[in-house]
N, C-alpha and C positions, 0 to 999 in steps of 0.2 A: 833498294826497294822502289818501284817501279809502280804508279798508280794502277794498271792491270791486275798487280799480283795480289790488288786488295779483292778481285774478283776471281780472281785463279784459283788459291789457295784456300781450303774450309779451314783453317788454322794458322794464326801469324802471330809468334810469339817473340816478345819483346825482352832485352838482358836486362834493359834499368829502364827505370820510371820517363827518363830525356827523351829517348828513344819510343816507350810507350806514346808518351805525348803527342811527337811528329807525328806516329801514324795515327793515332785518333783526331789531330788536327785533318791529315788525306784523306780519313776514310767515311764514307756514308753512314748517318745510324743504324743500316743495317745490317754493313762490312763491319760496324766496330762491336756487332757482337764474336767475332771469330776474332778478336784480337785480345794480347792478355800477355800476364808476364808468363815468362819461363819459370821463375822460381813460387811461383803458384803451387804447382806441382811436388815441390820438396816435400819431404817426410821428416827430411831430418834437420832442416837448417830453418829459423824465423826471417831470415835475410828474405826482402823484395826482390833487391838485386843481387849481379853477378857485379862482382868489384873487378875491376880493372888490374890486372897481375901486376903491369909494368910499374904502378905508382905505389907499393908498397915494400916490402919486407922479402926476402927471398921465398919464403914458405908460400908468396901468393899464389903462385901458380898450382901447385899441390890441392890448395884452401881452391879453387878456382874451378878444377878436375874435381873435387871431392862434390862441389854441388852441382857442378852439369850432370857428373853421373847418377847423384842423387834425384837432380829434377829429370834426370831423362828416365828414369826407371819408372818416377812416380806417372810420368805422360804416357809411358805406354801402357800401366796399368791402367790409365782414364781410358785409351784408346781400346785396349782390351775388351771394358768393362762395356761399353759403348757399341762393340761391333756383338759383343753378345748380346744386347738389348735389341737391337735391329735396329737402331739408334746410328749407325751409317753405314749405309747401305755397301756391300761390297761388292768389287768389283769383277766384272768377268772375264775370264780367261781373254787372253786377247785382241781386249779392247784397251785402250790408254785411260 
């Protein structure tokens, strides 16, 4: 992560809380509103974070897959809900 990409990016989502931290340490009070965890998003898990597969149990990685897919489902639904609002703006054929 690249201090730019605090400007590039309308969304910068963090796996654990360490990582959150670093970039609210980088970013401006008003890059650190577009910043946030990933598992915000979940539906189904209370977990903050994405646990690290390697440091546990064989099943981590499965338990690991079940909540990205979990929080990436519930993000697109924000994103969704968001572009139906007019809440961001989209974009034109075209252009980058």
């Amino acid at each position: 992560m690249a201090r730019q990409d605090l400007d590039y990016f309308d969304l910068i989502l963090a796996m654990d809380k360490s990582n959150l931290d670093n970039l609210m340490r980088m970013a401006t009070p008003e890059q650190q509103k577009r910043i946030g965890l990933f598992m915000s998003y979940s539906k189904n898990f209370d977990d903050d974070e994405v646990p690290d597969p390697y440091y546990g149990l064989g099943h981590g990685f499965d338990l690991v897959l079940d909540m990205v897919e979990d929080a990436s489902l519930g993000l697109l639904e924000e994103i969704k809900k968001k572009l139906g609002n007019g809440l961001i703006p989209e974009k034109k054929k075209g252009l980058p």
